[in-house]
C-alpha positions in Angstrom: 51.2 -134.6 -66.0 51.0 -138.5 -65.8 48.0 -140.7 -66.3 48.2 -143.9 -64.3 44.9 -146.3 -63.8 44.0 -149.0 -62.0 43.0 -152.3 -63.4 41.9 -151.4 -67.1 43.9 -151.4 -69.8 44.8 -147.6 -70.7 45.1 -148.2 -74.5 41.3 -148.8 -74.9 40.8 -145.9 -72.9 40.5 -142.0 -74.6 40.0 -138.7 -72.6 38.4 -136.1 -74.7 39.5 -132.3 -73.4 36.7 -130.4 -72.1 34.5 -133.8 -71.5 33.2 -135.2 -68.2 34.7 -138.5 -67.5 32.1 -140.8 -65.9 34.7 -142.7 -64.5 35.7 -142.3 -60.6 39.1 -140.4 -60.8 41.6 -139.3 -58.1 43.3 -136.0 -59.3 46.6 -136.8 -57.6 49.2 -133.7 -56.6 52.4 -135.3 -56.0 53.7 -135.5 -52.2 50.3 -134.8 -50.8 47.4 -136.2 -48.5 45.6 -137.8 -51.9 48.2 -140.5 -51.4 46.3 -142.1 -48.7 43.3 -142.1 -51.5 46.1 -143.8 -54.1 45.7 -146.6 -51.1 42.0 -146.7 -50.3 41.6 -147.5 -53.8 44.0 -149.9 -53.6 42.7 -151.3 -50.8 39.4 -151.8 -51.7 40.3 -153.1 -55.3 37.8 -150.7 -57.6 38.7 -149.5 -60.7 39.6 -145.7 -61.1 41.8 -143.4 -63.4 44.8 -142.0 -61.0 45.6 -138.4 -62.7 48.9 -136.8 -61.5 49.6 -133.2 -60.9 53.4 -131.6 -60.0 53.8 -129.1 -57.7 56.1 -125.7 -58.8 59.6 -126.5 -58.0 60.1 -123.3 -55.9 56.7 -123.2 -53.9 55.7 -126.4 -53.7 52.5 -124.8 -55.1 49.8 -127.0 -57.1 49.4 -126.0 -60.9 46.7 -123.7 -61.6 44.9 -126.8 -63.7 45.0 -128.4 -59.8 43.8 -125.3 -58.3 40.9 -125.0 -60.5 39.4 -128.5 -60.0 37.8 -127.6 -56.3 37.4 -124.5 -54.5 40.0 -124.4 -51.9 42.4 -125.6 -54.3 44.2 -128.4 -52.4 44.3 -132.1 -52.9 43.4 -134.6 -52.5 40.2 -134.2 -55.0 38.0 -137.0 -56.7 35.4 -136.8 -59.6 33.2 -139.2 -60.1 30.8 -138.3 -63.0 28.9 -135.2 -62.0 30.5 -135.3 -58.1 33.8 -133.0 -57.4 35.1 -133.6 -54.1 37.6 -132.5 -51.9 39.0 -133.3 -48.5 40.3 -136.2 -47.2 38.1 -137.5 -44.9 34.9 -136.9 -46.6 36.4 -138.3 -49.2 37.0 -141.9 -47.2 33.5 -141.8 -46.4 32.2 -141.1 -49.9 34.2 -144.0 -51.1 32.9 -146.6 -48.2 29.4 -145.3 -48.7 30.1 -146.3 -52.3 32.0 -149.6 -51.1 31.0 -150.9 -47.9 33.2 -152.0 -46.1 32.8 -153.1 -42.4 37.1 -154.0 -42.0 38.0 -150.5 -43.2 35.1 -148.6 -41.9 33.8 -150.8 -38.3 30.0 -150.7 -38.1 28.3 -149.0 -34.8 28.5 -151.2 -32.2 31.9 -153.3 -33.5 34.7 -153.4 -30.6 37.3 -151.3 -32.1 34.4 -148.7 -33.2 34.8 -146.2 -30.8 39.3 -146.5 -31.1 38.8 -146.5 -34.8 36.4 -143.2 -35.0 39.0 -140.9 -32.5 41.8 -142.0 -34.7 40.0 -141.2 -38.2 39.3 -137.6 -37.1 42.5 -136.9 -35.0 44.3 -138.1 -38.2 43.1 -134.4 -39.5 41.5 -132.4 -36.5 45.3 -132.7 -34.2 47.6 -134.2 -36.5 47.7 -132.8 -39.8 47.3 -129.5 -38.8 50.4 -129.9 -36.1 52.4 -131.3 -39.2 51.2 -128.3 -41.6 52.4 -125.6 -39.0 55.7 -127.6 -38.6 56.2 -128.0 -42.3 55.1 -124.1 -43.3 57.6 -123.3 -40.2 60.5 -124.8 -42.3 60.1 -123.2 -45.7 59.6 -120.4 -43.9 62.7 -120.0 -42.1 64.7 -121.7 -45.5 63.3 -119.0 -47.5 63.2 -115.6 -45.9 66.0 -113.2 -46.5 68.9 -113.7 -44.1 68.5 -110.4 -42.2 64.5 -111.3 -41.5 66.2 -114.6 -40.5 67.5 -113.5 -36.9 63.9 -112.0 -36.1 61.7 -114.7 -37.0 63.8 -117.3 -36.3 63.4 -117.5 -32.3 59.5 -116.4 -32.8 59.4 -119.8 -34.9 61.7 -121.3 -32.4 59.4 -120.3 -29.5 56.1 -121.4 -31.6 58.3 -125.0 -32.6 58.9 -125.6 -28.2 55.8 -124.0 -26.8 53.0 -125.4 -29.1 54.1 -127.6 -31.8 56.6 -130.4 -30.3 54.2 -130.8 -27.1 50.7 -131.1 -29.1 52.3 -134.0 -31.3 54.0 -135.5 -28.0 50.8 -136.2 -26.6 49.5 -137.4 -29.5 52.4 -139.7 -30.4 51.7 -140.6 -26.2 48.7 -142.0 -27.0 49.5 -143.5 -30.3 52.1 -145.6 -28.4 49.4 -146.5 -25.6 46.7 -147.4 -28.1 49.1 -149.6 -30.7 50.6 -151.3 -27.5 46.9 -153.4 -27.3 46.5 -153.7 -31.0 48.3 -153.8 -33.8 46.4 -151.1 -36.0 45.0 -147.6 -35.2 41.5 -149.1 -35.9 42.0 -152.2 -33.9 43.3 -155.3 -34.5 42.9 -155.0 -38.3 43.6 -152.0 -40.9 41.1 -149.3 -41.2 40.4 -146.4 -42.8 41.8 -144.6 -39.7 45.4 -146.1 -40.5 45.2 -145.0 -44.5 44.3 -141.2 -43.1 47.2 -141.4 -40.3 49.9 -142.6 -42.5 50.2 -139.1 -43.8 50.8 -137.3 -41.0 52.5 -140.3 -39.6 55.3 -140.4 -41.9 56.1 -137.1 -41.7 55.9 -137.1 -37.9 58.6 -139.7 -38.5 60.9 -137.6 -41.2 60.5 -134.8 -38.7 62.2 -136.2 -36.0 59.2 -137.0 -33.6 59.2 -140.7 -34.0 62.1 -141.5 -32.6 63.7 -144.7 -29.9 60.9 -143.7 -27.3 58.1 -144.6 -29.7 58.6 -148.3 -30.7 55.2 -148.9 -31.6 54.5 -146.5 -33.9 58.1 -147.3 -35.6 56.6 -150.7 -35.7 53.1 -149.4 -37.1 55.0 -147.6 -39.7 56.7 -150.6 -40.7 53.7 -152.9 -40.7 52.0 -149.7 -42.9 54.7 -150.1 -45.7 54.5 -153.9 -45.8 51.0 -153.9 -46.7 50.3 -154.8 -50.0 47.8 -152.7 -51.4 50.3 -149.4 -49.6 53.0 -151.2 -51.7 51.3 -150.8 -54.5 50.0 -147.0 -54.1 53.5 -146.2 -53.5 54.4 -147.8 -57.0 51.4 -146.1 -58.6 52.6 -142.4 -56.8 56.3 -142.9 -58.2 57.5 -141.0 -55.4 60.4 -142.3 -52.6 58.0 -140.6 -50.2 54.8 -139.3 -50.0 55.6 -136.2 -47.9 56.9 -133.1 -49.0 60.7 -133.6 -49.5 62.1 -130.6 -47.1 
């Protein structure tokens, strides 16, 4: 595991085993959804201790140590003295309720409100789920013994054409719609909705479903990675991507 932190020297700080760290902490599992936390940190320029966590080689599986830090097990997860928390999202708002911030997080009534709230939850309600299934689709099929192969293959293949690819279609629709008036998910400036799409945006794109006929959100993607404080995060992760590298 590697310790990484944010704008504090690390050899004034100690971590005592079995001690609670008052300090805000991201626990960090490598080529997962806490990325986007990596850069709402970043973003909003607080101090934190970034923890990193490596997945088993063969399942892709988080460490027990991981496991044990929330109760579903799965990242991302912040402590923050006595507070454990896990989930993305809830984890944005925890963070904005503990740094306002009216660009990332538009206040009720703001014009790009209303764009910036249906993006923010379709990031995990339609998206990440869609991406999941696709992802857990492929190991499957990579990992299953070659005579279970020629069963489950067109069952996948059926699940792939007849629910997957047409779910993220119309969401990658709409994506082009909405970026073609503004730059941003959220608007005309970054928001907390772009941070939570750039997961499931990126591996949309590795997956094959951003392709010629979606120029904006090629362009989005682009504009994502040229954004300092993702630039950053992405030094801070080590990682040439922030997906899972199937």
């Amino acid at each position: 595991m590697d310790v990484g932190y944010s704008s504090i020297n690390l050899n004034i700080l100690k971590l005592i085993p079995g001690e609670t760290n008052s300090m805000l902490t991201l626990h960090h599992l490598e080529y997962s959804q806490s990325f986007r936390i990596i850069w709402l940190l970043e973003e909003l320029g607080v101090e934190y201790l970034l923890l990193k966590y490596e997945r088993d080689e063969k399942t892709y599986a988080a460490p027990e140590k991981y496991k044990a830090l929330s109760p579903l097990g799965t990242a991302p997860v912040i402590t923050d003295g006595d507070i454990t928390l896990s989930e993305s999202n809830a984890i944005v708002d925890y963070l904005l309720d503990k740094y306002p911030n009216e660009s990332l997080r538009p206040a009720v009534g703001a014009n790009n409100r209303i764009r910036h709230l249906f993006w923010f939850h379709a990031a995990q309600g339609s998206m990440m789920p869609i991406v999941l299934m696709d992802a857990v689709f492929q190991i499957i099929q990579q990992r299953v013994p070659s005579v279970l192969r020629f069963f489950i293959g067109p069952i996948l293949t059926m699940a792939l054409s007849g629910f997957v690819k047409p779910r993220m279609n119309a969401l990658l629709l709409q994506a082009e719609h909405d970026l073609e008036q503004a730059p941003w998910f959220g608007g005309d400036e970054l928001t907390a909705a772009d941070i939570v799409l750039s997961y499931p945006m990126e591996a949309a794109s590795k997956r094959g479903y951003i392709d010629a006929a979606h120029p904006n959100c090629k362009a989005w993607l682009q504009r994502m990675h040229a954004v300092p404080s993702f630039k950053t995060a992405a030094e801070k992760d080590g990682k040439e991507s922030m997906t899972l590298p199937l």
